[in-house]
C-alpha positions as CSV (number, residue, x, y, z in Angstrom):
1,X,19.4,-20.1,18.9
2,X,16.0,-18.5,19.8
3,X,15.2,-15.4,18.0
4,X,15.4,-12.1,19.9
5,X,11.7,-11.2,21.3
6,X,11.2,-7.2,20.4
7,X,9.2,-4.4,21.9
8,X,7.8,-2.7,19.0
9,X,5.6,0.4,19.0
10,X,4.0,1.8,15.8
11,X,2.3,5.1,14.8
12,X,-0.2,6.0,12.2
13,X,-2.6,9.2,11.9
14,X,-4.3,8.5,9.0
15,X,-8.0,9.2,8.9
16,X,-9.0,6.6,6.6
17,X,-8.4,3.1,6.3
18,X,-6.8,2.6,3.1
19,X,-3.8,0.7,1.3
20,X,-1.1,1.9,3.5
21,X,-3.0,1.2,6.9
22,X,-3.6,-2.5,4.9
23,X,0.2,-2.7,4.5
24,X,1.3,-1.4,8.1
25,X,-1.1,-3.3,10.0
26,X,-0.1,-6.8,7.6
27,X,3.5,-5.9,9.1
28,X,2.6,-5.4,13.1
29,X,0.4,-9.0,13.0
30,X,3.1,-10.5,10.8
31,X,5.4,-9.6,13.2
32,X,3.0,-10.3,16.6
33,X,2.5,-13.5,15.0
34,X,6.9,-14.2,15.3
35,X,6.3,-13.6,19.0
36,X,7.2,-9.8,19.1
37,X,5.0,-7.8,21.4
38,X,3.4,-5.2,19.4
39,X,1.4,-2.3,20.5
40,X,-0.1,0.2,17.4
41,X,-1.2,4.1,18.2
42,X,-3.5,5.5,16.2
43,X,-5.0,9.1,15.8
44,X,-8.4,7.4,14.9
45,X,-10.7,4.8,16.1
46,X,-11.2,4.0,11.9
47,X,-7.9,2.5,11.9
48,X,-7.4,0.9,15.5
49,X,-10.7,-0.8,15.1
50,X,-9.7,-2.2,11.8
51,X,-6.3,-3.1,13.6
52,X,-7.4,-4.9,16.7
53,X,-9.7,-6.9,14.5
54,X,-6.5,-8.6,13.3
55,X,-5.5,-9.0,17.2
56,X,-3.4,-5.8,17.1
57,X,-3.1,-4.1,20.5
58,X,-4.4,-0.9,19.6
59,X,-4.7,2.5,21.0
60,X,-5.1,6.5,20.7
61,X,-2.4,8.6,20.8
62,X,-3.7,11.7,18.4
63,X,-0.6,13.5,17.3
64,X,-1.6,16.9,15.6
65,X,-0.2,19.8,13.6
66,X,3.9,20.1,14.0
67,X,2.7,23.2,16.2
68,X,1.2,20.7,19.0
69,X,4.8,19.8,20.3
70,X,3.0,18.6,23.4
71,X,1.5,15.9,21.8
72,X,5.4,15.1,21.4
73,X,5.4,14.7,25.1
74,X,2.4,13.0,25.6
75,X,3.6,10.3,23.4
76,X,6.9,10.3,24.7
77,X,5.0,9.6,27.9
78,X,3.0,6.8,26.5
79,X,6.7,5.8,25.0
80,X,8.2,5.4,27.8
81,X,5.5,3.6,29.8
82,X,5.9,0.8,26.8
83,X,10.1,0.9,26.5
84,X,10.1,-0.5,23.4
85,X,13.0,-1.6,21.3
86,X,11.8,-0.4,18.2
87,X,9.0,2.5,16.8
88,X,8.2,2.2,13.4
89,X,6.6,5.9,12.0
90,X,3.7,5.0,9.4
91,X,2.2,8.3,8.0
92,X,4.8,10.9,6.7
93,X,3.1,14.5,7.7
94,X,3.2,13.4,11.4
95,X,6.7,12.4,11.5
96,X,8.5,15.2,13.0
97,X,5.6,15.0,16.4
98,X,6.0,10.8,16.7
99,X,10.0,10.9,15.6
100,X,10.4,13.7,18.9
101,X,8.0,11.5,20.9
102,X,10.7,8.4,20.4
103,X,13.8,10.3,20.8
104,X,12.5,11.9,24.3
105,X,11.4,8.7,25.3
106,X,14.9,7.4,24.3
107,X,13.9,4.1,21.8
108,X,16.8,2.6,20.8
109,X,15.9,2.4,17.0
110,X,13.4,5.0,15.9
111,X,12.3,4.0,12.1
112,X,10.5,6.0,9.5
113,X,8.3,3.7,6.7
114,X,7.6,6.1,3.9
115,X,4.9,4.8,1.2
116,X,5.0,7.9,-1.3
117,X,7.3,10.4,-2.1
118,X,6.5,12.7,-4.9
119,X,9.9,15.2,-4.3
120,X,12.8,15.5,-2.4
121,X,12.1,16.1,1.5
122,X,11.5,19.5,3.2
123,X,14.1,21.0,4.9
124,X,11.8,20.5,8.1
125,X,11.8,16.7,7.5
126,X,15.4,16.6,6.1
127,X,16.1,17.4,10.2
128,X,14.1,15.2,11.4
129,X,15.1,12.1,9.3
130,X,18.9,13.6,10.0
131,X,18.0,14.1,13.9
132,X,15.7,11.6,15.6
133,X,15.5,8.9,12.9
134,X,18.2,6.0,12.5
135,X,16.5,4.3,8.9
136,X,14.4,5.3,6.6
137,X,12.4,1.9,5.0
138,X,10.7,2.9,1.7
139,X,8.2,0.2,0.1
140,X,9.9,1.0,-4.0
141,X,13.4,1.7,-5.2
142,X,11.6,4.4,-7.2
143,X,11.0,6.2,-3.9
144,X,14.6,5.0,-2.6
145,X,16.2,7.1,-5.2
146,X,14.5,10.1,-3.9
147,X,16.2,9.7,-0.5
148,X,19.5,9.3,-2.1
149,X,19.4,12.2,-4.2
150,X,18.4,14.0,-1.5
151,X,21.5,13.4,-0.2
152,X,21.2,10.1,2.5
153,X,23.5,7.4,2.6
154,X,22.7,3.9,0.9
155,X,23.0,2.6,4.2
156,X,20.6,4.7,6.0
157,X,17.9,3.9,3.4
158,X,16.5,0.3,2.7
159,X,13.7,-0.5,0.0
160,X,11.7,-3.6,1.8
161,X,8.6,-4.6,-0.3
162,X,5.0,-4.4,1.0
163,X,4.0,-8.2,1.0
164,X,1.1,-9.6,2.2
165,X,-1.3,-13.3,2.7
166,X,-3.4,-14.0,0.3
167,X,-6.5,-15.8,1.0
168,X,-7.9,-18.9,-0.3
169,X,-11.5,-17.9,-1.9
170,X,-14.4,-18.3,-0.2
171,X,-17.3,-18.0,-3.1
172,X,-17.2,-19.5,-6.2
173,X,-16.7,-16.7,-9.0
174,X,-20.3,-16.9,-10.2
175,X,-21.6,-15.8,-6.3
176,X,-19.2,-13.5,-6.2
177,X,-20.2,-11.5,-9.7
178,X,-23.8,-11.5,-8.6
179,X,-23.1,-9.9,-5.3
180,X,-21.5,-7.0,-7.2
181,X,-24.3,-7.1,-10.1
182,X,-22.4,-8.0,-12.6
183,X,-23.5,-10.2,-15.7
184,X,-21.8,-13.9,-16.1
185,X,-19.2,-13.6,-18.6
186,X,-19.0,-9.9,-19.2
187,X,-15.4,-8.6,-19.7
188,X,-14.4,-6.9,-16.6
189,X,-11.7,-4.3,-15.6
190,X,-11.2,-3.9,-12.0
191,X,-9.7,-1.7,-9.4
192,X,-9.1,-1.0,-5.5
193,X,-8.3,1.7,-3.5
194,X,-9.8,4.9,-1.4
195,X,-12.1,7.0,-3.6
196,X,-9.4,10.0,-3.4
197,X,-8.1,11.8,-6.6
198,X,-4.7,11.1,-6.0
199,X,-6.3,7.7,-7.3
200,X,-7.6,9.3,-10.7
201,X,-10.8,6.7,-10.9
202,X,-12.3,9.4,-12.8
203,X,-9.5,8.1,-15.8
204,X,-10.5,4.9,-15.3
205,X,-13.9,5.6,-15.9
206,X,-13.1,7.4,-19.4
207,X,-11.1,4.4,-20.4
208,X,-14.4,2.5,-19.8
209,X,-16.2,4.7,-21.9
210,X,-14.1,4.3,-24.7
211,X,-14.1,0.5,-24.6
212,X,-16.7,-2.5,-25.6
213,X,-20.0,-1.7,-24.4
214,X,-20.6,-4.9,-23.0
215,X,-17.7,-4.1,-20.4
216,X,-18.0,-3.7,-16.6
217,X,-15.9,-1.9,-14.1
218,X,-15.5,-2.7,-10.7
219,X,-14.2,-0.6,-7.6
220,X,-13.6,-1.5,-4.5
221,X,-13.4,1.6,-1.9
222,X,-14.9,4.0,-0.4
223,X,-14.1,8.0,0.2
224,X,-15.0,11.2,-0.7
225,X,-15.0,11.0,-4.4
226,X,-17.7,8.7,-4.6
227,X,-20.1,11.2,-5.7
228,X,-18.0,12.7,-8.6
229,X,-17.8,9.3,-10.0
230,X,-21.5,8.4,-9.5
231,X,-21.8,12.2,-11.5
232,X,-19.0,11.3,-14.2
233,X,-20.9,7.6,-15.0
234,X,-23.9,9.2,-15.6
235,X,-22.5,11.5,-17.3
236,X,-21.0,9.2,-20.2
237,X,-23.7,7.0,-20.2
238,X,-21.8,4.3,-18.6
239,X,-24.0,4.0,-15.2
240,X,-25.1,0.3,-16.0
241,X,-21.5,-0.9,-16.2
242,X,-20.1,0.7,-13.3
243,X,-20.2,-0.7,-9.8
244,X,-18.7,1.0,-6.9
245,X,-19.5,-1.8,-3.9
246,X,-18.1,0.4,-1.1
247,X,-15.5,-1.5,1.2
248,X,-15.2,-5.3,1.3
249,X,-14.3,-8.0,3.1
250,X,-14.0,-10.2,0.4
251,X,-11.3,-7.9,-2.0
252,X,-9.1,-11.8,-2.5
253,X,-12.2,-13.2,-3.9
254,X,-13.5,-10.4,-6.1
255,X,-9.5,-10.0,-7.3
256,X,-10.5,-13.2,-8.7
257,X,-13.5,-12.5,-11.1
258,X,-11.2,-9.7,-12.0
259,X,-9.9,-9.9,-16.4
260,X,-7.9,-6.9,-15.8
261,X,-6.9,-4.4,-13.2
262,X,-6.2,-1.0,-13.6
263,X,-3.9,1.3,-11.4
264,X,-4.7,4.9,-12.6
265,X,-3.2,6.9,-9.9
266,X,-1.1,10.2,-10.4
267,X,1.2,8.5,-8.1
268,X,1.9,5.8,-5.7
269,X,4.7,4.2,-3.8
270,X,4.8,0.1,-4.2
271,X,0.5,0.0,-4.9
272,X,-0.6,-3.2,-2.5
273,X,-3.4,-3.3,-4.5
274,X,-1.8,-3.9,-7.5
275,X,0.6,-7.2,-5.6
276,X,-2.8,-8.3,-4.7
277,X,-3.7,-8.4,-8.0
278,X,-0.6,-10.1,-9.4
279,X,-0.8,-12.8,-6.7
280,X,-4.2,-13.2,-8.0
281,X,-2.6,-13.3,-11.2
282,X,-4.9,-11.0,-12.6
283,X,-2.5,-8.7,-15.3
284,X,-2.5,-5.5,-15.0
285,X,-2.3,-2.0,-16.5
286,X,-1.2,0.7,-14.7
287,X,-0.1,4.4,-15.1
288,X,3.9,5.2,-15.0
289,X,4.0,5.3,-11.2
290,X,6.5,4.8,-8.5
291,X,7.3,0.8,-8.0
292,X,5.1,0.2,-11.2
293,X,8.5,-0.7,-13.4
294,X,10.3,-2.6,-10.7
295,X,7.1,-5.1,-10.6
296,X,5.3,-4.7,-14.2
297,X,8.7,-5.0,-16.2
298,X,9.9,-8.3,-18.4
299,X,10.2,-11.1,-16.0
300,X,11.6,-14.8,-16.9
301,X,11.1,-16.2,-20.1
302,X,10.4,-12.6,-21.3
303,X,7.1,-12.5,-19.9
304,X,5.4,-9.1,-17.9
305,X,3.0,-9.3,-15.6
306,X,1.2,-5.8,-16.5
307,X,1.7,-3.2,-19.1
308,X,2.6,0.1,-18.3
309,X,1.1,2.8,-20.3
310,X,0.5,7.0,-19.7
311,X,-1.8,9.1,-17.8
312,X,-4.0,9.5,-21.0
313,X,-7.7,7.8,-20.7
314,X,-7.1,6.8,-24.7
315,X,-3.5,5.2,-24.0
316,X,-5.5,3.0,-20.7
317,X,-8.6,2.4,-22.5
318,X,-6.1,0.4,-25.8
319,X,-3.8,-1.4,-23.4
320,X,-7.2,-3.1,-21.6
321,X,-8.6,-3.7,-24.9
322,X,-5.7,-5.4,-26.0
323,X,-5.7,-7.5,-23.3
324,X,-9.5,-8.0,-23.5
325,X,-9.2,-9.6,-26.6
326,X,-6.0,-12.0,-25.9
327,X,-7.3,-14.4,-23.2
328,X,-3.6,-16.6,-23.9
329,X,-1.7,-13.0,-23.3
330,X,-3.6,-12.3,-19.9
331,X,-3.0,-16.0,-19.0
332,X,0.7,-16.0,-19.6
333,X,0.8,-12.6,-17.6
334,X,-1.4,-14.1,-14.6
335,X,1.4,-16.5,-13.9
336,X,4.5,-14.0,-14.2
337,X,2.2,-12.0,-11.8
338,X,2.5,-15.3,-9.4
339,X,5.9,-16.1,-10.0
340,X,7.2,-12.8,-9.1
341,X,5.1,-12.2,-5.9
342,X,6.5,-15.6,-4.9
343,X,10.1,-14.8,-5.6
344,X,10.1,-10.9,-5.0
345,X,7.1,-10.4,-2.6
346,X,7.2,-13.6,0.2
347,X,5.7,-12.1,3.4
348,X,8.3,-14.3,5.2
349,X,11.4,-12.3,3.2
350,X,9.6,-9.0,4.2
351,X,9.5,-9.9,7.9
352,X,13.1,-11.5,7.8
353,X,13.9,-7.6,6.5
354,X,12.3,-5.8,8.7
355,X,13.0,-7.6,12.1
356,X,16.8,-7.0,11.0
357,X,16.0,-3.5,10.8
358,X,14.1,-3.0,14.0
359,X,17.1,-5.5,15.5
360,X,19.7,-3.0,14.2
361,X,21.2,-6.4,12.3
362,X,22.1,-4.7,8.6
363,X,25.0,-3.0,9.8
364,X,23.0,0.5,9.4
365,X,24.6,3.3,11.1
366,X,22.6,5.2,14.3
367,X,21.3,8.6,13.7
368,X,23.6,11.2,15.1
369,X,23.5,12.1,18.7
C-alpha cells in the first residue's frame, strides 16, 4: 500500500547557518525526496537561501520576541493558507510564537525538535509544550532525560538521531590539504562548527599549543569569534598551524584529511559534526557533552569510536596525542565510527521515525485540548 503523502510545514529563526539548520534542512529534503510536500519558514534569508539550494521551498515568516503575539497570527495565517498535516518547530526560543501559530491554524500534529537542552524547561515553555505541542523529538537520550525529569511522559518524548548523506569525495586528500595550506603529512586535528563560544574553539586551540609542533588544526566555520581566535593563535605562537578556512562546501572531503577531530563544546545535543566525522571514520575526542556517551562509548568487539575526556585544555591536548602516536588505535576506531553510523545513524531509519511521528503512527497521545 502506497505511503500516505504529508503536508509538512517547518519553522526555524536562527540567524546563522550552523549544525542544527544542517540537521533540519537534511530532514525536510529527506523527507521532500519520499514525496511529502514540504514548505520551510524562515526568519532569515541566510537560512532559506541555504535551504532552497537543496530544492527546499522556502520562505519568510519572521517570528520575534514572545511579546510579538501577532506574528502568532500572521503565521497562523500563512498556516492555514498551507493546511498542513504536520509543523515541525526547529529553534527552541521561538517556540511558544510558531507552537500558537499551529494551534490557531488548527495542524493536526504540532511537533517540537529540540537540539540542546542544558536544564529543565521554563515554566513559560513547560505550557507551551503541555498546551499546543503533541511530541517533543530530541536528537540524544541525554537531552530525553531532561524532558522526563521534567516531568513528561515516555510517550510524549521520542529521541530520533540526526542522520545525514555522506558524500563521496571529490579531491584527492593531497588537493584538498593544499587548499587549506596545510603541509603533506603533518599530523592534523580537526574541527567544525559556527565560531560561537558555546563551541569553546579557544580550548582547542590550547590543546594545540600543548601538543607536537609540527601539528596543524583545522576549522571549519565561520561566526563572530573569529577574531578572538585569530588574537588567541597569535598569542601562543601557534599562528602557522592554525587555519580557520571560513565556511565550505567541501566539509565530507576535508573530514577526510582529518587524523582526529575534536568536539570542545560546553555543550551540545547529538553534534552532527561529530556523526560526520565518525562516518568519515575519523576518531574522535570530545568534551563530556550531551549524546557524546551514547555515540563515543565501547561498541562491538570492545572497540570506541572516540574518547571522551574533560573540559580541561591539558586532559584534550593528551587524549589527541595519544591518538597521534597510535595510527592502528585511530584505525580500529575509524571503523567503529562507520559501523555504528551505519547501524545507529541510517538516514532511512531517521526518516522511517519521523514520518511515523508527523503520521501520528507511534501510538503517542495528542496534546490536551
Amino acid at each position: 500500500m502506497k505511503a500516505q503523502r504529508l503536508s509538512i510545514a517547518a519553522h526555524n529563526a536562527a540567524r546563522a547557518w550552523g549544525g542544527g539548520e544542517i540537521a533540519q534542512t537534511a530532514l525536510l529534503d529527506g523527507l521532500r525526496r519520499r514525496g511529502h510536500e514540504v514548505v520551510f519558514y524562515c526568519n532569515h534569508d541566510v537560512v532559506a537561501k541555504e535551504a532552497a539550494a537543496l530544492g527546499i521551498e522556502s520562505r519568510i515568516s519572521y517570528l520575534g520576541g514572545d511579546a510579538a503575539l501577532h506574528h502568532a497570527w500572521r503565521f497562523a495565517r500563512v498556516l492555514r493558507r498551507q493546511q498542513p498535516d504536520a509543523l515541525i518547530l526547529g529553534f527552541y526560543s521561538k517556540n511558544l510564537l510558531a507552537a500558537l501559530g499551529g494551534r490557531l491554524a488548527r495542524v493536526p500534529r504540532v511537533v517540537a525538535r529540540i537540539e540542546l537542552q542544558r536544564s529543565k524547561p521554563s515554566l513559560k515553555y513547560r505550557f507551551v509544550l503541555n498546551s499546543w505541542v503533541d511530541t517533543i523529538v530530541t536528537v540524544a537520550d541525554s537531552v530525553r532525560r531532561v524532558y522526563l525529569a521534567a516531568g513528561y511522559t515516555a510517550q510524549r518524548v521520542v529521541t530520533i538521531h540526526n542522520a545525514f548523506e555522506f558524500g563521496s569525495p571529490t579531491l584527492p586528500p593531497e588537493a584538498v590539504r593544499r587548499s587549506l595550506r596545510v603541509p603533506a603529512g603533518a599530523p592534523l586535528v580537526g574541527a567544525v562548527g559556527r565560531l560561537v563560544s558555546q563551541k569553546r574553539f579557544d580550548r582547542l586551540l590550547h590543546a594545540v599549543a600543548l601538543l607536537s609542533a609540527d601539528v596543524h588544526c583545522v576549522i571549519v566555520g565561520e561566526g563572530e569569534v573569529r577574531r578572538e581566535l585569530e588574537t588567541l593563535a597569535d598569542d601562543l605562537q601557534i599562528r602557522d598551524r592554525v587555519h580557520l578556512p571560513g565556511w565550505r562546501r567541501d566539509v565530507s572531503d576535508i573530514l577526510l584529511i582529518f587524523d582526529v577531530f575534536a568536539l570542545t563544546s560546553d555543550f551540545e545535543g547529538l553534534a552532527i559534526a561529530m556523526t560526520e566525522a565518525m562516518a568519515a571514520g575519523v576518531p574522535v575526542v570530545s568534551t563530556r557533552v550531551s549524546g557524546a556517551e551514547e555515540t563515543l562509548g565501547a561498541g562491538e568487539r570492545g572497540a570506541a569510536p572516540g574518547i571522551i575526556v574533560g573540559f580541561d585544555a591539558r586532559q584534550i591536548a593528551e587524549a589527541i596525542a595519544e591518538l597521534l602516536s597510535d595510527p592502528p588505535r585511530r584505525s580500529s576506531m575509524g571503523a567503529a565510527g562507520r559501523r555504528l553510523i551505519a547501524d545507529r545513524f541510517s538516514f532511512d531509519r531517521m526518516l522511517d521515525r519521523w514520518e511515523a511521528v508527523l503520521r501520528g503512527d507511534l501510538g503517542l497521545p495528542a496534546r490536551p485540548s
